[in-house]
C-alpha positions in Angstrom: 17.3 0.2 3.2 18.1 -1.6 6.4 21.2 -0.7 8.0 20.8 -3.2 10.9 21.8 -7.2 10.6 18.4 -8.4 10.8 17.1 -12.3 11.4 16.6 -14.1 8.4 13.2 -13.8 6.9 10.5 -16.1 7.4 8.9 -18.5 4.5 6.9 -16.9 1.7 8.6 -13.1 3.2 10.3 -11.0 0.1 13.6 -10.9 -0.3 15.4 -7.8 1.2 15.9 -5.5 -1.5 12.9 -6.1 -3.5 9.9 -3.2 -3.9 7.2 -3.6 -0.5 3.7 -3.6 -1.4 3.6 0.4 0.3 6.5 1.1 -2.1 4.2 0.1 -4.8 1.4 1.9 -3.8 3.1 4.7 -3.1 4.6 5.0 -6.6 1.1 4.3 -8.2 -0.7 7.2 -6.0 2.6 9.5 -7.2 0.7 11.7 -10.2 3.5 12.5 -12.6 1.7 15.3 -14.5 1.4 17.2 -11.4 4.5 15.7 -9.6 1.8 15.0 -6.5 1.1 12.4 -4.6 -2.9 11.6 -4.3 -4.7 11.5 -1.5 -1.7 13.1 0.8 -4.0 14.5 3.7 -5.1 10.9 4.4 -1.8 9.0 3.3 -0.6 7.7 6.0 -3.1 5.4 6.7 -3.4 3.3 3.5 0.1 3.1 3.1 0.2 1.4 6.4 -2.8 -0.8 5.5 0.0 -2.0 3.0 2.4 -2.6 5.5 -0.2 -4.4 7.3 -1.1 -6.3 4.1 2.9 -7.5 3.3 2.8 -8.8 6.8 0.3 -10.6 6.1 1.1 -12.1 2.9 4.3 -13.1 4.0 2.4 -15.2 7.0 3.8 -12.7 9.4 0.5 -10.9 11.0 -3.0 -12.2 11.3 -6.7 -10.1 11.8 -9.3 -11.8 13.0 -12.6 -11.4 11.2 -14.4 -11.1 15.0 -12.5 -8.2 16.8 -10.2 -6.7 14.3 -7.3 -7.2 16.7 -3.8 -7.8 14.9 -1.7 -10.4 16.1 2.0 -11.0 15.0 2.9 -14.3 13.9 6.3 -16.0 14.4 9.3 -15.7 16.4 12.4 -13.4 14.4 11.5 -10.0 13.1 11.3 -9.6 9.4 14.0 -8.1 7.5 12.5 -5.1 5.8 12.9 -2.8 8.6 9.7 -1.0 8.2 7.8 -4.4 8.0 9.9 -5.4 11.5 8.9 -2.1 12.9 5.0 -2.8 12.3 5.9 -6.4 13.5 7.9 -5.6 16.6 4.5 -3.1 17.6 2.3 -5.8 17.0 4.0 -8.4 18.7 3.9 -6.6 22.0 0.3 -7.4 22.4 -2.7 -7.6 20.0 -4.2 -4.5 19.3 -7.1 -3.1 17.0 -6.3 -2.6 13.1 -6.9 0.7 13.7 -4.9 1.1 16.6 -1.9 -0.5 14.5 -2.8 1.8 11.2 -2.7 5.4 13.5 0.9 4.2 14.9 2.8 2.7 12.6 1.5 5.5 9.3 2.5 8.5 10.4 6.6 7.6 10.3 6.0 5.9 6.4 6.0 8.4 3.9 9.4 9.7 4.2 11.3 6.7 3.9 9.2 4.9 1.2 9.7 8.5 -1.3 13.7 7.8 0.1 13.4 4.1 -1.3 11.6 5.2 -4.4 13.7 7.9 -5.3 17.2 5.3 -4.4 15.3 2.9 -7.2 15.0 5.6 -9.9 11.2 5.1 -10.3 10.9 8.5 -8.8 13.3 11.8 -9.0 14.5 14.7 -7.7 14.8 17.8 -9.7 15.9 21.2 -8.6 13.5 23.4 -9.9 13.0 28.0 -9.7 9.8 28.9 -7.9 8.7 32.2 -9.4 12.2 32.9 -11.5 13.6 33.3 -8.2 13.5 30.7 -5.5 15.7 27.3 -5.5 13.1 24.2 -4.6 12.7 20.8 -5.6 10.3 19.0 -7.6 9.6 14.9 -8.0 9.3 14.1 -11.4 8.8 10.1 -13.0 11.9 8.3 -13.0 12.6 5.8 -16.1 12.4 2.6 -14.7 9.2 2.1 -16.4 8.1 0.5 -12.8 5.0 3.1 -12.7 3.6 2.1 -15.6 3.5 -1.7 -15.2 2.2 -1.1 -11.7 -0.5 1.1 -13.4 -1.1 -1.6 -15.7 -1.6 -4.8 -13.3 -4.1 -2.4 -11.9 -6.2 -1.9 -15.0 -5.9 -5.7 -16.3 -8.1 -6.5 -12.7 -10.7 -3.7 -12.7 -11.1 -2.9 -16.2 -10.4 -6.0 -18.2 -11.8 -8.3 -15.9 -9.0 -10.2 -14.9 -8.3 -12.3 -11.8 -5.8 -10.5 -9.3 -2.9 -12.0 -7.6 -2.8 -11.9 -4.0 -0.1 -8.9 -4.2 -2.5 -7.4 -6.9 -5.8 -7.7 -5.5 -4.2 -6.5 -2.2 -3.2 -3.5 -3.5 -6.4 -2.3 -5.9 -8.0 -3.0 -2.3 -5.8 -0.5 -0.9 -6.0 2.1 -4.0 -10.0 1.9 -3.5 -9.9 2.4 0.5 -7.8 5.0 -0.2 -10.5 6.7 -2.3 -7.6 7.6 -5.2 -8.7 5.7 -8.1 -10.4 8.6 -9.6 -7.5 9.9 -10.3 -6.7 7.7 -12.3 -9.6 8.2 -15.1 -9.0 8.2 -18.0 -6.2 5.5 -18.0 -8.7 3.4 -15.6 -12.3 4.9 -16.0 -14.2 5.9 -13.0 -16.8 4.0 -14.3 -19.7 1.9 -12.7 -18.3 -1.6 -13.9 -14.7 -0.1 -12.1 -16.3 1.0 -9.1 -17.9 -2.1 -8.5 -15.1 -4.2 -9.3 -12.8 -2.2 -6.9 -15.4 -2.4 -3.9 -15.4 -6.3 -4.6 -11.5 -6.4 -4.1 -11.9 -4.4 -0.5 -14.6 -6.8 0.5 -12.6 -10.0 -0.2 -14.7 -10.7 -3.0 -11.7 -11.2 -6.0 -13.3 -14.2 -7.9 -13.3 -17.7 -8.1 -9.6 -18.1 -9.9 -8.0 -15.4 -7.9 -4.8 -16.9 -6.5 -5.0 -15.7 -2.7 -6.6 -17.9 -0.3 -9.2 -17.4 1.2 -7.5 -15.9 4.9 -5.0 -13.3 2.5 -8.7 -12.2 1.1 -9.8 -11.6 4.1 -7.5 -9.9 5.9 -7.1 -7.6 3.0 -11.1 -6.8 3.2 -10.3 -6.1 7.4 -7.4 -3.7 6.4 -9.1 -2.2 3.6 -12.6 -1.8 5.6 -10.3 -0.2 8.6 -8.5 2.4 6.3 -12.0 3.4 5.0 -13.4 4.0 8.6 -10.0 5.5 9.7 -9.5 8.3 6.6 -13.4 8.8 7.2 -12.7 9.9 10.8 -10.0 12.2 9.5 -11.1 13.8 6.6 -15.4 13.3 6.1 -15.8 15.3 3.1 -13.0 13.3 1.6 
């Protein structure tokens, strides 16, 4: 949570206090039965693709389609401090997606587990390793949060249904991230899914989706650069 006394936050920004769009996709790649968290040798770059994306649904960062290069929009920093972070790096000059992705990921796990777990949609338990050792395991939390998450997901690639901006922004992300087979069988890594989720990285969410047209595609330039950047890291991934 913020501890600073930050500018108010600019039109169509979240409230402080409500769940970030990396919050959310951190909580859906958390895989309760094994008290993991998919896709963890590459996680630090979709999770700041969502960062990325928040900016840019709150009207506070722009890519362009031509040369990738991320530009901060507006004057005051946002108010989530890890959104005012990305912001504040951006806003020095314009940089490459990528450049922004590789500087801003590394520092985001951490305190997104710390706001999940402050939530209760995720817990600590104190667990015995062997018998013998004191550690800690995560375990679901009952906010039922997970679930709903998990279910917005399915309604757009399974049952066919037109995403919000938020939504489609982050079945993008899940896909990039290369995650959703996790997720069979609850959402079937299926042909009709596949598809569907490679439509959502490339901008493509349907004719009634709610996001305009500039929110689809910056998502597709986000999506597109955590693809190429988890690539680079990880081949066989």
């Amino acid at each position: 949570m913020n501890t600073t006394s930050p500018e108010p936050p600019g039109d169509g920004e979240e409230q402080a206090g409500d769940p970030s769009l990396a919050e959310d996709l951190l909580l859906l790649l958390f895989q309760p039965a094994s008290g993991t968290i998919a896709g963890e040798n590459t996680l630090f770059y979709p999770l700041a693709g969502a960062v990325l994306s928040d900016l840019g649904l709150a009207g506070r960062l722009t890519a362009d389609g031509t040369n990738e290069k991320a530009e901060a929009v507006g004057e005051a920093p946002p108010a989530d401090e890890l959104l005012r972070s990305a912001w504040t790096y951006a806003a020095e000059k314009p940089r490459s997606v990528q450049t922004v992705l590789a500087a801003i990921g590394p520092r985001l796990r951490a305190p997104l587990l710390d706001r999940l777990i402050a939530r209760g949609d995720i817990r600590q338990v104190k667990k015995k390793a062997f018998g013998l050792f004191n550690t800690t395991a995560l375990v679901e939390g009952t906010t039922g949060r997970r679930a709903a998450l998990l279910e917005s997901v399915r309604a757009v690639l399974v049952d066919g249904g037109e995403p919000t901006a938020r939504v489609g922004a982050l079945v993008a992300l899940l896909s990039a991230s290369g995650t959703l087979p996790q997720f069979d069988p609850h959402i079937p890594w299926s042909t009709p899914v596949i598809t569907r989720a490679k439509q959502l990285e490339q901008g493509d969410w349907g004719a009634g989706a709610a996001a305009e047209a500039v929110t689809r595609t910056m998502t597709a330039i986000i999506a597109n650069n955590v693809i190429a950047a988890a690539t680079t890291q990880a081949p066989n991934r």
